[in-house]
C-alpha positions in Angstrom: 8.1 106.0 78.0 5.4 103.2 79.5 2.7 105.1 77.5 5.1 104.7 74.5 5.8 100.5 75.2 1.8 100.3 75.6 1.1 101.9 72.4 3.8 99.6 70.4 2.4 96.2 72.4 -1.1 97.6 70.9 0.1 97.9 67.9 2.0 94.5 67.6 -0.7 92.8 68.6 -3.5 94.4 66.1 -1.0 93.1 63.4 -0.6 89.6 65.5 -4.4 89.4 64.8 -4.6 90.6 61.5 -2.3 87.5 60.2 -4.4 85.6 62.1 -7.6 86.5 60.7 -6.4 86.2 57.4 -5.0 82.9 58.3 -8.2 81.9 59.2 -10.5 83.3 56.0 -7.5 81.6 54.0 -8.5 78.0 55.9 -11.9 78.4 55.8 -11.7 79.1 51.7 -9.3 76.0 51.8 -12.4 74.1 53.3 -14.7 74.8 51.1 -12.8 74.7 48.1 -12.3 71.1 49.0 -16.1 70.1 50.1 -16.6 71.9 46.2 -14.7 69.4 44.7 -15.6 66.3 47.2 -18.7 66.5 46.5 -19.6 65.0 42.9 -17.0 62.2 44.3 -19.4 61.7 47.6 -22.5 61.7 44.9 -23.3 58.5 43.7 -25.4 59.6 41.2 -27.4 63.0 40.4 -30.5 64.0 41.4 -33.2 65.5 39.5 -34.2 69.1 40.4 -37.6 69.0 42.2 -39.7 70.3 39.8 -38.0 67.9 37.4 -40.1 64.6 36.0 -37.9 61.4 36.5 -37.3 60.0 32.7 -38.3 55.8 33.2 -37.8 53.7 30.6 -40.5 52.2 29.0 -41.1 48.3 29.8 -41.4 48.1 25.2 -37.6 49.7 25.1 -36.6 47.0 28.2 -37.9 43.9 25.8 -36.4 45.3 22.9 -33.2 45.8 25.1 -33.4 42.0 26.4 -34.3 40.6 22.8 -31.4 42.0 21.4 -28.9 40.9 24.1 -31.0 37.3 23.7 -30.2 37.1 19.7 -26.8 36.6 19.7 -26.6 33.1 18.9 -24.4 31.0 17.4 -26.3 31.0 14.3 -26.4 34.8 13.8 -22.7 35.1 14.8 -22.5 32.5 11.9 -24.5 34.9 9.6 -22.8 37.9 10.7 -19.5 36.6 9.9 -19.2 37.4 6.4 -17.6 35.2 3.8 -14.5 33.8 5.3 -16.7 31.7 7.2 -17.4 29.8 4.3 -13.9 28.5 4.1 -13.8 28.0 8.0 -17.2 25.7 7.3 -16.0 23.3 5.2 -12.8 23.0 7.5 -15.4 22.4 10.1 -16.6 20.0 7.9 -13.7 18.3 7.1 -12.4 17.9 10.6 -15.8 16.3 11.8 -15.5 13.6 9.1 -12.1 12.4 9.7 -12.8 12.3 13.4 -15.3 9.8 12.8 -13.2 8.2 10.3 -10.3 8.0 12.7 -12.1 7.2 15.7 -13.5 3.6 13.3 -10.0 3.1 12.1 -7.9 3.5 14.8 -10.0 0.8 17.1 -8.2 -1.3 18.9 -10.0 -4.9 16.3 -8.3 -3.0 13.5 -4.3 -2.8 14.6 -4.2 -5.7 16.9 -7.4 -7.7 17.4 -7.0 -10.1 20.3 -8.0 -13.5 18.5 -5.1 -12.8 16.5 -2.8 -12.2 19.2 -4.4 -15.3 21.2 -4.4 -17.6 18.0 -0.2 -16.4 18.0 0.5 -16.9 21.6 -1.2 -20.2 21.1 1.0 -21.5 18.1 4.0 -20.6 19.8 3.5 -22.1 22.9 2.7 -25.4 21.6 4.8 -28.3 20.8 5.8 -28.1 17.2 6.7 -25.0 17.9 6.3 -21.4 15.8 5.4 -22.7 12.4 5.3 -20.0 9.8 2.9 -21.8 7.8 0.2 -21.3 9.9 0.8 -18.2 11.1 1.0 -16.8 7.6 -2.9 -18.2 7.5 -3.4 -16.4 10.9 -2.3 -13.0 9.1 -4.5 -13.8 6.5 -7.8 -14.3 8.6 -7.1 -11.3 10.6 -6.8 -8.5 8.6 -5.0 -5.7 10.8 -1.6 -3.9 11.2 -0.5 -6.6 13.3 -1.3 -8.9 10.3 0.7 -7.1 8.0 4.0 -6.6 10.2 3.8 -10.2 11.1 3.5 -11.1 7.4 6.3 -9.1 6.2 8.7 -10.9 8.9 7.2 -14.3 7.7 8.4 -13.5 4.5 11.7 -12.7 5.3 12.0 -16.2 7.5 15.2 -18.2 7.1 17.2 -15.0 6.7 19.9 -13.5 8.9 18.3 -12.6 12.1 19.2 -8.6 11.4 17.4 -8.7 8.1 14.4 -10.0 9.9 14.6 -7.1 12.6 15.3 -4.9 9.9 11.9 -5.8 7.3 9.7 -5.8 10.7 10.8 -2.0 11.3 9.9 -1.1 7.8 6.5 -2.6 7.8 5.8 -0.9 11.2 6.9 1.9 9.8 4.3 1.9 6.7 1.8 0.8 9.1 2.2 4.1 11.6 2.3 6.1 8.2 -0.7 5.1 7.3 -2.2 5.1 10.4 -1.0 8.4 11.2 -2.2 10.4 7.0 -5.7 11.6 8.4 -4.4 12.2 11.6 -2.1 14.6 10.0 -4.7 16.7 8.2 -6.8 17.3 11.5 -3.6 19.1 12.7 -3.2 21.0 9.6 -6.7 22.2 9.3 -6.4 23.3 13.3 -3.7 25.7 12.8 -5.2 26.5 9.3 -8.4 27.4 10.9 -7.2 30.5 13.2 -5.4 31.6 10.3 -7.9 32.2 8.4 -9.8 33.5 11.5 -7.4 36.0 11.7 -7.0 36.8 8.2 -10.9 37.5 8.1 -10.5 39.7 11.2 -7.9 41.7 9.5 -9.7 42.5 6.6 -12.9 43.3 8.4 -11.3 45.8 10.1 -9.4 47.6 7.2 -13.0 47.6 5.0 -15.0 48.9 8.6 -11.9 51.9 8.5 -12.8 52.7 4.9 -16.0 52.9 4.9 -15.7 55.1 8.0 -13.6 57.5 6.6 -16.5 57.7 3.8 -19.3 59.0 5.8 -21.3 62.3 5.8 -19.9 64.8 8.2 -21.8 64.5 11.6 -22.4 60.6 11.0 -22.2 58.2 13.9 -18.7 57.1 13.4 -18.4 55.2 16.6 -21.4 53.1 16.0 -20.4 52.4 12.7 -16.4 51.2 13.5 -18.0 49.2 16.5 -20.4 47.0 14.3 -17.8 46.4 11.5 -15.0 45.3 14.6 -18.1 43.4 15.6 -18.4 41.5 12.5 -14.7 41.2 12.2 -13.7 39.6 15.4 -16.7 36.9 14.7 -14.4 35.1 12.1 -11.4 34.8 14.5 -14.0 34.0 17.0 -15.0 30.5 14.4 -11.3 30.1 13.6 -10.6 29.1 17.3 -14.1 27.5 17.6 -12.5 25.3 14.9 -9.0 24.7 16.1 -9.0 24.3 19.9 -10.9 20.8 19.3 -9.5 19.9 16.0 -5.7 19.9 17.5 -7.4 18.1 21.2 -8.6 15.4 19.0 -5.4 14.9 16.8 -3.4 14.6 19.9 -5.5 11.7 21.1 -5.4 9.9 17.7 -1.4 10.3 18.1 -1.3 9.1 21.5 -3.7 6.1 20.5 -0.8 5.5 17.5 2.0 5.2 19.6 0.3 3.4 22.8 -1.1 0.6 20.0 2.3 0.6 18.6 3.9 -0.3 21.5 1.6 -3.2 22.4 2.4 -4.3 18.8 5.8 -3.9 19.7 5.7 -6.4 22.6 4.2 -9.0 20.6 6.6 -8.7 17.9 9.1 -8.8 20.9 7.9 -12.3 21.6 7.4 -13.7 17.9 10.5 -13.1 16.7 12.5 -15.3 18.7 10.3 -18.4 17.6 12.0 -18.0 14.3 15.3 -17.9 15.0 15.8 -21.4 14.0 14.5 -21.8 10.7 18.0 -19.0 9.8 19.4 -20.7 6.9 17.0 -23.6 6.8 13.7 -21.8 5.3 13.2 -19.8 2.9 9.5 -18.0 1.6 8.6 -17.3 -1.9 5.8 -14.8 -2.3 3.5 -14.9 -5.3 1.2 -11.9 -6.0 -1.5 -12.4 -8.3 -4.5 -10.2 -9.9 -6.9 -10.0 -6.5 -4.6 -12.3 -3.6 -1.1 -12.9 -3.1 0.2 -16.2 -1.1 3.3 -17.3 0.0 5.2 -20.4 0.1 7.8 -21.9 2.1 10.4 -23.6 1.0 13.3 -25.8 2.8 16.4 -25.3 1.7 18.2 -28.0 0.2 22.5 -27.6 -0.4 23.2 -27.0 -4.0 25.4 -30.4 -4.3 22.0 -32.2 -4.1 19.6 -32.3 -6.9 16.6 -33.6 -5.3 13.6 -31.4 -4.4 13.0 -30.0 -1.1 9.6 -30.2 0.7 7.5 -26.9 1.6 5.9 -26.4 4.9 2.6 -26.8 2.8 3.4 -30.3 1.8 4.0 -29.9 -1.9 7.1 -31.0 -3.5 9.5 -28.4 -4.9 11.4 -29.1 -8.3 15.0 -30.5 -8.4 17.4 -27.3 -8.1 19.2 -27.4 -11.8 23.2 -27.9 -10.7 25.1 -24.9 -11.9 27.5 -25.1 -14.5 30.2 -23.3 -12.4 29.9 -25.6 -8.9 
């Protein structure tokens, strides 16, 4: 019976270290299955085989390498571009001139010069008051936006007070009108510009597809649809080139607009007021001839009394004719 225990304890642990020793060669394998596939990632790059020449590059192919990278200029991008960037030149073009034009219209001598705004301050702080005579001259010497608002409320002078208010809005409003026409087409050739970018882009792409799906079999197709995208993406490239400072710049003429406006704004504020007396005593005739136009202004006389009135000029007026239903 003990001989019979022994012989079963032998034999339960030879199979004890049989699962172990297969539990070890089944680590072991685990092990270097893992340092198999751990080591390209430990490898930062490959080594040649010892009895392998190391390729170098030659220093001709490194200066051809670096002139190429150093030729991509502005210019060839230009060049490279294609057509479509013949459209997005002249909208280059175009932009860069009114710029300039703006930029000479839109100075501050030219909407309200200062002697003109002294020269008004001046007249209606003085004794005899706002007289419309001379301010109409003041317009006239002064050329500007200011000048012509100023001139249209002269000439509505000795009418109710809202009739003034309401010719000084219109002629501000012609004035910021004009002001703001080449303002306008800045903006509209900024967002024309990436459109046509875009539009170029498109196409490049489509014609760079085609002509890839007409090569040889075993032709370099990715080279081939890399240049064309290449020479696509150049004409949306331009398009923003274009646009980014074309619609900076026609934000800055607006702002300009409306900042001048409202200083114009203020001094129209003050002038007004200086004519509220002459309501229903004054009255200005405008004459427009071949190359000037003046303006007179006349007192009004009641239409019971035939005499003539005197202007604000000096000059005598004719006798109103009596109507033949008073």
């Amino acid at each position: 019976m003990m001989l019979r225990k022994r012989l079963s304890g032998m034999n339960d642990f030879d199979q004890s270290g049989e699962h172990r020793g297969q539990r070890r060669q089944t680590g072991f394998a685990v092990v270097l299955l893992l340092l198999a596939f751990a080591g390209p990632v430990w490898a930062q790059e490959e080594e040649p085989a010892p009895g392998q020449p190391v390729e170098e590059e030659s220093p001709a192919l490194i200066e051809q390498r670096l002139n190429d990278t150093e030729s991509l200029t502005l210019v060839s991008l230009v060049l490279r571009g294609g057509r479509m960037m013949i459209p997005l030149g002249v909208i280059s073009v175009v932009v860069v001139a009114l710029t300039f034009e703006r930029l000479f219209a839109l100075r501050k001598s030219r909407i309200t010069p200062y002697r003109l705004q002294r020269e008004l301050s001046q007249l209606r702080l003085s004794e005899k008051g706002l007289d419309p005579r001379e301010a109409y001259k003041l317009c006239k010497q002064y050329p500007s936006a200011l000048g012509n608002v100023v001139k249209a409320m002269l000439l509505r002078i000795g009418r109710p007070q809202s009739e003034v208010e309401h010719a000084v809005a219109e002629a501000t409003e012609r004035e910021a009108d004009r002001l703001y026409g080449n303002v306008r087409w800045i903006s509209l050739m900024g967002s024309v510009a990436p459109l046509l970018g875009l539009m170029g882009t498109v196409w490049g792409i489509i014609w760079t597809f085609y002509k890839t799906t007409q090569l040889e079999i075993g032709a370099d197709r990715a080279d081939q649809l890399a240049g064309g995208i290449f020479v696509a993406l150049v004409t949306t490239l331009g398009g923003l080139v274009i646009a980014i400072p074309a619609m900076i710049v026609a934000q800055y003429f607006e702002s300009r607009i409306i900042s001048l406006f409202h200083e114009m704004d203020e001094i129209l504020f003050d002038l007004i007021p200086g004519f509220e007396h002459y309501e229903g005593k004054l009255r200005a005739r405008h004459r427009t001839y071949e190359s000037t136009s003046t303006a007179s202004f006349t007192t009004m006389v009641p239409p019971n009394e035939p005499t003539g009135g005197d202007t604000l000029d000096g000059s005598q007026t004719q006798p109103l004719p009596r109507s033949p239903y008073q």
